[in-house]
DOTIFI-183584 format. One record per residue (C-alpha): residue in one letter; x, y, z. Coordinates in steps of 0.25 Angstrom, whole numbers, padded with zeros to 4 digits, always signed. Each point is the difference from the previous one (the first is absolute). Last residue first. Layout:
N
AXYZ
...
END
This chain:
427
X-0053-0060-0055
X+0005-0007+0015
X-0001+0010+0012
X+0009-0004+0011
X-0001+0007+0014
X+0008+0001+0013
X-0007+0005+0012
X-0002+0009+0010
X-0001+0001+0015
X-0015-0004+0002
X-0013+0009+0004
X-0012+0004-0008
X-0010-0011-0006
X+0006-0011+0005
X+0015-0002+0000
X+0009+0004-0012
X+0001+0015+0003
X+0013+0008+0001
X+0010+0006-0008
X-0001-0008-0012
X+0010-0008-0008
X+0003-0002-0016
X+0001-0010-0011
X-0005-0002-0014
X+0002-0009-0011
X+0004+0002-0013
X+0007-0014-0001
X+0014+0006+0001
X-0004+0006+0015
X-0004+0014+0001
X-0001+0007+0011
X-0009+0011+0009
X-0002+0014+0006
X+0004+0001+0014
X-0012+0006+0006
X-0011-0010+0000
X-0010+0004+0008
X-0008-0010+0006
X+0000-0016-0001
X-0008-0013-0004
X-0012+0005+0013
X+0003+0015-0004
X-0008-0001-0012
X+0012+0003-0011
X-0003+0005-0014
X+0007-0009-0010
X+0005+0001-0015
X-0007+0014-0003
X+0003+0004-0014
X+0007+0013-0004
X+0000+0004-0013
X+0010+0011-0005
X+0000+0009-0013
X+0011+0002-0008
X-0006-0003-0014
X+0005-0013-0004
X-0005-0004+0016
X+0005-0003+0014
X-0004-0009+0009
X+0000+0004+0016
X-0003-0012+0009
X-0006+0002+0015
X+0001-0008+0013
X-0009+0008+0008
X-0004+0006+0015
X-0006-0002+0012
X-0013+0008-0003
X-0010-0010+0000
X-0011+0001-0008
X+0008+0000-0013
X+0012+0007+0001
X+0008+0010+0008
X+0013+0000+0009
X+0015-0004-0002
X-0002-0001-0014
X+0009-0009-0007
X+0009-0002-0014
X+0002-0006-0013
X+0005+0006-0012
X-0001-0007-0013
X+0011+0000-0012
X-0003-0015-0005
X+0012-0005+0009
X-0006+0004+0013
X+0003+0015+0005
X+0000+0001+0017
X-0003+0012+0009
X+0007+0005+0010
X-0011+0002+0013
X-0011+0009+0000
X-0013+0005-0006
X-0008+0005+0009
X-0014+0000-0005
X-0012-0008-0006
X-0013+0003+0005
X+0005+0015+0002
X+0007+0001-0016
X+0013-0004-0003
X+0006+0008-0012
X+0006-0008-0012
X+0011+0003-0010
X+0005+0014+0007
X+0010+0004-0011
X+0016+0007+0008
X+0009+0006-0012
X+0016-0003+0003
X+0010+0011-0003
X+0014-0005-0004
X-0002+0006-0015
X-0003-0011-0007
X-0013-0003+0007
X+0000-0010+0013
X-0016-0006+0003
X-0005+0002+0012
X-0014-0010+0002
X-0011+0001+0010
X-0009-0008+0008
X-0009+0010+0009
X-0005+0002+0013
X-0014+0002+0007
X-0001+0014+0001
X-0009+0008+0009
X+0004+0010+0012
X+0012-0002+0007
X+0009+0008-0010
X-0012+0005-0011
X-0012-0005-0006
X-0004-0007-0013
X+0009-0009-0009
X+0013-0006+0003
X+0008+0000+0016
X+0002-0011+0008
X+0005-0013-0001
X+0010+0004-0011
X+0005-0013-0008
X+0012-0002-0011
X+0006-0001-0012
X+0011+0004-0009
X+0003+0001-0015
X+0013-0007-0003
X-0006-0006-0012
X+0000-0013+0004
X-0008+0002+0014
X+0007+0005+0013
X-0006-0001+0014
X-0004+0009+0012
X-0007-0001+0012
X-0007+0011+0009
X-0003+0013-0003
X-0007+0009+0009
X-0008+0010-0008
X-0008-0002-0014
X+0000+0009-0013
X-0011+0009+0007
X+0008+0000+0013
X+0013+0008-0006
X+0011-0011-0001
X+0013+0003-0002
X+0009-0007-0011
X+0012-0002-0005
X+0006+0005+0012
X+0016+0000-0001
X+0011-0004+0011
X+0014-0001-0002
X+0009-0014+0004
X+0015+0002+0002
X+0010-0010-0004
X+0009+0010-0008
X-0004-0001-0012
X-0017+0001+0002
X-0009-0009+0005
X-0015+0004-0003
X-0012-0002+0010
X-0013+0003-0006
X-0013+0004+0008
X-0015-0001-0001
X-0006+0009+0009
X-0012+0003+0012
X-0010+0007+0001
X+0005+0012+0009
X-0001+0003+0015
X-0013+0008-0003
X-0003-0008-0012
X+0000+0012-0010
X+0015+0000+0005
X+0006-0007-0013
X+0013-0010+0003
X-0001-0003+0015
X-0007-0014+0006
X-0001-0014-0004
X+0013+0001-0008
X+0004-0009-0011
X+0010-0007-0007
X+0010-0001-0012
X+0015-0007+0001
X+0009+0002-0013
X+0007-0012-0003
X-0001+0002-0016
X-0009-0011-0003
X-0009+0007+0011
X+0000-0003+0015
X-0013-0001+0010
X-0001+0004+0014
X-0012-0005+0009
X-0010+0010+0007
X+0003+0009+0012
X+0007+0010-0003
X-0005+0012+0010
X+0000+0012-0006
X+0004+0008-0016
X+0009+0009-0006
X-0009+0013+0002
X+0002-0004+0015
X-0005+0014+0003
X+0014+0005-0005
X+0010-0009-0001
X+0005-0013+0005
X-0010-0004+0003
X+0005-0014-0001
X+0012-0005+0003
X+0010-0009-0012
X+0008-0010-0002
X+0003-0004+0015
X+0012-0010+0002
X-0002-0011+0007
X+0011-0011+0001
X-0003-0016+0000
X+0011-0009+0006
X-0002-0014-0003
X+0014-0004-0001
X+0004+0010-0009
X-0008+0011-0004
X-0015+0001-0007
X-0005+0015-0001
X-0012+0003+0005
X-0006+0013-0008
X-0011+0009+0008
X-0011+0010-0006
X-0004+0009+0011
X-0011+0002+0009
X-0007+0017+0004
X+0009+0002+0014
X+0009+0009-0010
X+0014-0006+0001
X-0006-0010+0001
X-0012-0008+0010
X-0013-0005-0005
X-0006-0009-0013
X+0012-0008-0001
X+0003-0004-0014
X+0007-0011-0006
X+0012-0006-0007
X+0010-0014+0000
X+0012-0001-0007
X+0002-0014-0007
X+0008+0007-0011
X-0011+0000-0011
X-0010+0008+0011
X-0009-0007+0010
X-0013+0006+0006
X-0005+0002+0013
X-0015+0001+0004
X-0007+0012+0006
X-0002+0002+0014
X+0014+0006+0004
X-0002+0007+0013
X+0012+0009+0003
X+0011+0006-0008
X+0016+0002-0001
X-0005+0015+0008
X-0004-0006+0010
X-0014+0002+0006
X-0002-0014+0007
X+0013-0010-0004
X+0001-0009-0011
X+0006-0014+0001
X+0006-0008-0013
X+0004-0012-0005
X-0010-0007+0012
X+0004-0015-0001
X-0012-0010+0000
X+0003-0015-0001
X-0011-0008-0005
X-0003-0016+0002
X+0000-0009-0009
X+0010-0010+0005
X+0010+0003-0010
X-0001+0015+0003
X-0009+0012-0007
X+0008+0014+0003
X-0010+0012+0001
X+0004+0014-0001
X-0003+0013+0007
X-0001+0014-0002
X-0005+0006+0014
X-0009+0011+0008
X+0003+0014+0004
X+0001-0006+0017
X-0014+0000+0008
X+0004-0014+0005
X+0014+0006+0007
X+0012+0007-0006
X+0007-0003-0013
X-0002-0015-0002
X-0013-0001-0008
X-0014+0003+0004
X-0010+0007-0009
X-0005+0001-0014
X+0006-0012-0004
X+0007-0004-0014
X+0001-0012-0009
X+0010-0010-0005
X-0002-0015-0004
X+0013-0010-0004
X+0000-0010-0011
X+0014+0002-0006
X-0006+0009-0010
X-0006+0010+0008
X-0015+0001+0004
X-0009+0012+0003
X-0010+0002+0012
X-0011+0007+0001
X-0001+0013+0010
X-0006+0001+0011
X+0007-0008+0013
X-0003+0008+0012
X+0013-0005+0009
X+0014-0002-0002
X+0012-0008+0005
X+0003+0007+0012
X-0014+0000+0005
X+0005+0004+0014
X+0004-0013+0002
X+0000-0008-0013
X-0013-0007-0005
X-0006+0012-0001
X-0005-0004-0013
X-0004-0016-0004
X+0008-0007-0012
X-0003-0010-0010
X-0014-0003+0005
X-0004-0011-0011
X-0013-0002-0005
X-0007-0010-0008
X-0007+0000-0013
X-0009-0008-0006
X-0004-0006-0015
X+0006-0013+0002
X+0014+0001-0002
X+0002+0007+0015
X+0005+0014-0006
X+0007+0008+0009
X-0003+0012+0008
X+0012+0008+0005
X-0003+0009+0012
X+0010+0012+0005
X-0007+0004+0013
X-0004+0012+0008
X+0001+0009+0014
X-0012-0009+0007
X+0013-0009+0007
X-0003-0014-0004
X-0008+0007-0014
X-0008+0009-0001
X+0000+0016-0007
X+0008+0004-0012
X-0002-0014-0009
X+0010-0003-0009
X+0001-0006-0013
X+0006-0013-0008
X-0007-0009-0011
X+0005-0015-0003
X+0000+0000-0017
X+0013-0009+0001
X+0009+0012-0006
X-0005+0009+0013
X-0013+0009-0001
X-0001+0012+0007
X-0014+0007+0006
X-0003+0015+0000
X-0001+0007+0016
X-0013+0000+0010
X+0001-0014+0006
X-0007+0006+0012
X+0001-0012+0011
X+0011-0011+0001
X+0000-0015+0004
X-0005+0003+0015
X-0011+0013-0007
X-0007-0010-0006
X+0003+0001-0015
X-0007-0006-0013
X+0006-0006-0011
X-0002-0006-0012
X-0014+0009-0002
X-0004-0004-0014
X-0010+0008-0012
X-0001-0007-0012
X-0003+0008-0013
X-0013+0002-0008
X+0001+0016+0000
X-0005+0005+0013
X+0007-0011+0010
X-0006-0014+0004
X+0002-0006+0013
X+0010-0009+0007
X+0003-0003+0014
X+0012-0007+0004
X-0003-0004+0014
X+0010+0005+0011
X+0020+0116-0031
X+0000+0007+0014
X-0012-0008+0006
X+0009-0011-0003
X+0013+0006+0007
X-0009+0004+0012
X-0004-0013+0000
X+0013-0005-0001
X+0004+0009+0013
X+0008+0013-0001
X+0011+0006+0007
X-0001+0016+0003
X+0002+0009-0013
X+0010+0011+0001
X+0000+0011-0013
X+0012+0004-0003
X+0003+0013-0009
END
C-alpha cells in the first residue's frame, strides 16, 4: 500500500509539475523586475507572493540568504516607483536549524499583522535533516521580526513530515496544511493547528493518505488548501488516484467534518493523463465550480511520454458528484501549467508556465477569458528571456488596480544565470 519516496529538491519539484529593467510583454502591457536576488539577500523565490494592507509584498526564497537555508523577504514601496528589500528572517539561523530551513511555500497573514509559512526541512525535532516547520513571524516596534516555530515535524512520523505547501486559516484562528511525507502511511497528511492558551499550538492529523488500496485516495499533498462556505477543506494529490500513471496521476480531494469532530476523506476527482496529471493549485469561482492547473498530462502520449498540461474546471451537480472540463491544453511551446491560479473581478483566470514560449522557453505569464459560449481564450501577457527572469512557478497576484505580480525561480542576470526575481506587469 505505501510507496516510499526519498526527499526531493525544487527542481525536482518543478520538473514534477539592482536596475529596474522594464520591457514590453505580448499584449501592450509593461513588464517590470522589482527585484532580483543574489544569492546573500535570498536565492530561488519559488513560492506565490503576499501583499499586506499598505500594498508592501511578502515571499520567500528556498535557497540564500546569511546561512544559504532561506529567507522571508518583504519588498516595500519607496514612493517613487522602487522597491526595497527586507530580510525578515534567515533559516538555520538556530543551531541545528531549529528554527526551519527550505522555505517553499507562500506566506499567509493574520489579522494582528503577523506572517506564517512552512519549511520543508529543519525544525526542533532532531538535527537539520528533521520533518521541517510551521512557523510564525511577530513584527516589533523597532521593525524587526521575531520568529517563533508553532510547530516541528519530525522525519518519517506518523504526525507528518515535509510540509511544502502553504497553511491556511479557518474562522476560529486554526491553522491547516499538508505535508507531502510521513503518516500513518508514509504517503503526507492533511494537518490541523489548533490555537491554545498562551501561544500553544496542538497538531492534530485530519487525515493520512493511502490509505487504501494502490493509494486510490490520493499521494503526496503538496499544493494549498482551500475551504468552502460550508468549511469543507478541498485539496490535491500529485500522485495516487488512477494508475494509468504508473504511480497514479494524481487527485483532487475533499475533506468533510463530521459530528463528532472527525474529518473523512473523498475523491472528487482522479486524473487519468488525458484530462491532465499532477495538479497543482486550486481556487473557487462564484458558482462553486472549481479550478485548477495539471503540469502534465492532456493531449497525445502517455505517462512520461507527451503531454503539456491542462487548465480544468470541476463543477459540483446536485447529487454530490462533481464533473472534471479541461478548458485549455498546453501545448510543447507552451507547457506546464502550474501554480494556483488567480480570477480578476471580470471573471478571467490568470496563471504561469514554468517552461515554454516564444524563442526562449522560460515560461509565461498567461490570461484565460472566457466566452457566452463556454469556450476559453488564453492570451500570453509575458514570456520571460532568462536575463528579466526564468521559470515562474508560483503563479501570480492581483492587486486592486488589476496588476500583476509574481517571482521566478532563477534568471535575472545576463542572458542565463541569476537567483530569481520579482516581477510586475502593468495592463
Amino acid at each position: 500500500m505505501t510507496r516510499h519516496r526519498s526527499r526531493v529538491t525544487l527542481a525536482a519539484s518543478i520538473a514534477l509539475f539592482g536596475l529596474l529593467a522594464t520591457t514590453p510583454a505580448l499584449a501592450g502591457e509593461t513588464y517590470k523586475v522589482l527585484h532580483r536576488f543574489n544569492g546573500k539577500n535570498g536565492e530561488q523565490p519559488g513560492a506565490g507572493l503576499t501583499f499586506d494592507t499598505s500594498g508592501n509584498l511578502y515571499g520567500t526564497t528556498f535557497y540564500g540568504g546569511t546561512f544559504g537555508a532561506g529567507t522571508v523577504f518583504q519588498l516595500v514601496r519607496d514612493g517613487n516607483g522602487g522597491w526595497t528589500e527586507h530580510v525578515l528572517h534567515n533559516f538555520c539561523s538556530e543551531s541545528n536549524c531549529a528554527d526551519g530551513w527550505y522555505p517553499e511555500a507562500a506566506l499567509v497573514f493574520d489579522a494582528a499583522g503577523n506572517l506564517y509559512g512552512t519549511t520543508r526541512l529543519g525544525g526542533p525535532n532532531g538535527n537539520a535533516d528533521g520533518g521541517g516547520t510551521v512557523f510564525q513571524l511577530v513584527p516589533g516596534p523597532d521593525g524587526a521580526w521575531r520568529e517563533n516555530v508553532l510547530y516541528g515535524f519530525c522525519a518519517g512520523c506518523a504526525e507528518g513530515d515535509q510540509p511544502i505547501g502553504p497553511v491556511v486559516f479557518d474562522v476560529s484562528g486554526n491553522l491547516y496544511g499538508t505535508t507531502t511525507q510521513g503518516g500513518a502511511y508514509a504517503s503526507g497528511v492533511v494537518f490541523e493547528l489548533v490555537h491554545g492558551t498562551h501561544g500553544t499550538w496542538t497538531e492534530k492529523v485530519l487525515y493520512s493518505f493511502c490509505a487504501v488500496s494502490e493509494c486510490a485516495d490520493g499521494e503526496y499533498p503538496f499544493g494549498s488548501l482551500i475551504f468552502d462556505p460550508s468549511g469543507n477543506l478541498y485539496g490535491e494529490t500529485y500522485y495516487g488516484g488512477n494508475l494509468k500513471c504508473e504511480v497514479g496521476c494524481g487527485t483532487i480531494f475533499e475533506l468533510i467534518q463530521g459530528k463528532g469532530g472527525a474529518w473523512s476523506e473523498r475523491v472528487i476527482h482522479s486524473f487519468n493523463f488525458h484530462d491532465g496529471a499532477g495538479p497543482n493549485g486550486l481556487v473557487f469561482d462564484g458558482h462553486g465550480n472549481l479550478y485548477g492547473a495539471a503540469a502534465l498530462g492532456g493531449l497525445g502520449g502517455s505517462w512520461g511520454h507527451g503531454g503539456y498540461g491542462v487548465v480544468f474546471r470541476l463543477s459540483p451537480g446536485k447529487d454530490g458528484t462533481w464533473t472534471e472540463t479541461v478548458i485549455r491544453y498546453f501545448h510543447v511551446r507552451l507547457h506546464g501549467p502550474g501554480g494556483p491560479l488567480v480570477f480578476d473581478r471580470a471573471g478571467n483566470l490568470y496563471g504561469t508556465t514554468y517552461e515554454g514560449g516564444g524563442a526562449y522557453g522560460y515560461g509565461i505569464v498567461f490570461k484565460l477569458s472566457p466566452s457566452q459560449s463556454g469556450t476559453w481564450t488564453l492570451k500570453v501577457l509575458h514570456w520571460f528571456n532568462g536575463k528579466a527572469g526564468e521559470n515562474p512557478v508560483g503563479g501570480v497576484i492581483l492587486d486592486a488596480a488589476g496588476n500583476l505580480y509574481g517571482t521566478t525561480v532563477v534568471g535575472g542576470v545576463g542572458s542565463k544565470g541569476g537567483d530569481g526575481i520579482v516581477f510586475e506587469i502593468t495592463p
